[in-house]
C-alpha angles and dihedrals in degrees: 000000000000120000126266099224107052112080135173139249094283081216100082092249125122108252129224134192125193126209115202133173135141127279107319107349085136108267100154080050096065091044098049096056092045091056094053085047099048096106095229084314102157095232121179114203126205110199115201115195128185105226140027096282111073105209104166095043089060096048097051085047088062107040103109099222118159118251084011103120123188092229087064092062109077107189119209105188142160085041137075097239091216085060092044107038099127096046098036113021115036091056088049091056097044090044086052092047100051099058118118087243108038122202117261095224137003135227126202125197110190124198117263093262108047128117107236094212103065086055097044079050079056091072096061092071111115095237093042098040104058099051100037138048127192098241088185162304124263111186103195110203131192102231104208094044092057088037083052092055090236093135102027133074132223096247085202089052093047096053100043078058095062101036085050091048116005087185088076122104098215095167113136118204102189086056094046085050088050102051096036080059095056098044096055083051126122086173127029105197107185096213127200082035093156081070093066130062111239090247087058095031084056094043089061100040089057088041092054085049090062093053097049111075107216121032119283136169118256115194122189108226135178111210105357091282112144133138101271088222083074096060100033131060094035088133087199090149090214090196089066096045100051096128099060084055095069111184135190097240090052091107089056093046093258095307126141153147131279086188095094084064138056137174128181134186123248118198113205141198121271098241099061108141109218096222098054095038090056081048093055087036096057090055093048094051097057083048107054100024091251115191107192136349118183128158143111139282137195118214106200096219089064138067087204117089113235116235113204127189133178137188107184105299091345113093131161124185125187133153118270106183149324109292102247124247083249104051126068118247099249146167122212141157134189109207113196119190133151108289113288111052128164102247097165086055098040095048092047090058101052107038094040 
């Protein structure tokens, strides 16, 4: 039975909503419930990751839900999607759209430093436009991180710096990736709510309206776990609307640079233990600016694969699923900081 709520384009495209948000705001989380409350919805799901190691690929692969077939989660990694449409992307959607069964609607979950507008651009391509609309852009924020300021600038500080030193090149990227992503959004959800009090959960949510420029709805949500008849079915046809999602790459025509950013892959004993190594991660994480860590381990006291996560300072672990006959028992990171991180320091640490 397929739910009530979800609905597709009315104009006989396929639609496609992508879900963008910086580095673990929770993103596959939201995918992943909306899968399992589709209702028999056939859902493709393009996964985008920063990095060589795909992560969240892997997990929704895995995720037993029923109806969900590997074969209907396309991973992209090792590339930013908005800065490889043509070579990436373009081939996944016409390969999608040529099964013999298409997908009904497509997710796309972009990496945690895309801009979402080059890909909505994408859309306007003739193969690509007469078979598929944007139904819309969902921008997925970790709200005590942004309550925390971790992704915005004082636009007073800011100022009295360059008045005191115009040399200075106070430019933030992270700042310039989180609020391109809100401005290209037909839908805010500010994710991980429960970690935040109502006064300072409504504080941000009126702080994140000034910065968008047009209205837009902005949901609290703990967990990713929304009706999917909320995100889906917005028809708001983001190719013809470029214009209200302005974005700060529009003068280069939505290029920009991965170089402020790196991620490298650790491999790590077998024997790693989850709870010492987020101990040691934690640490890691305050001393070299660490943005997000995420992987797998493989304790060898358990049949069931580790799956490890981190946001800053902030990690959680728990066991997904038995590793499969086929696959080594193996235990990887990817580690992604802004360029310039200490790998030699932060390998030591953690396979000592």
């Amino acid at each position: 039975m397929r739910s009530a709520n979800v609905t597709n384009s009315g104009s006989g495209k396929i639609p496609a909503t992508i879900i963008t948000g910086f580095l673990g705001a929770g993103k596959t989380t939201l995918v992943r419930h909306t899968l399992e409350h589709a209702g028999g919805r056939r859902i493709a799901v393009i996964v985008n990751e920063f990095g060589a190691l795909g992560i969240d690929g892997d997990l929704l692969k895995s995720c037993g839900i029923p109806g969900c077939a590997e074969d209907s989660i396309v991973e992209l990694a090792n590339g930013c999607l908005c800065c490889t449409v043509a070579e990436d992307f373009l081939p996944t959607m016409a390969a999608l759209l040529d099964r013999a069964e298409p997908p009904e609607h497509i997710l796309i979950e972009t990496s945690g430093l895309a801009l979402p507008k080059p890909l909505i651009k994408a859309f306007n391509w003739p193969d690509v436009r007469a078979r598929m609309t944007v139904d819309g852009v969902i921008a997925v924020l970790d709200a005590p991180a942004v309550a925390a300021g971790r992704f915005a600038d004082d636009p007073a500080a800011l100022a009295a710096q360059r008045a005191a030193d115009p040399a200075l090149d106070h430019d933030n990227p992270l700042a310039e990736v989180f609020e391109d992503q809100i401005n290209a959004a037909d839908l805010v959800l500010l994710n991980k709510a429960d970690l935040l009090d109502p006064v300072a959960l409504s504080a941000l949510a009126a702080d994140i309206s000034t910065k968008i420029p047009r209205a837009v709805k902005i949901l609290s949500i703990t967990q990713g776990k929304i009706d999917p008849g909320i995100l889906l079915g917005l028809a708001a046809q983001a190719e013809d609307d470029l214009a209200a999602r302005p974005s700060h790459h529009d003068a280069v025509d939505g290029a920009h640079e991965h170089d402020d950013f790196e991620s490298f892959v650790l491999d790590l004993p077998e024997t790693a233990e989850p709870e010492p190594l987020v101990a040691r991660l934690r640490l890691l994480a305050e001393q070299h600016d660490i943005l997000r860590v995420k992987g797998f381990l493989a304790p060898p006291d358990r049949a069931l694969r580790c799956v490890i996560q981190g946001v800053g300072a902030r990690f959680q672990h728990y066991f997904d699923r038995p590793w499969r006959a086929d696959e080594p028992r193996r235990a990887r990171l990817v580690v992604i900081g802004e360029r310039g991180l200490d790998r030699a320091a932060i390998s030591a640490a953690l396979t000592r």
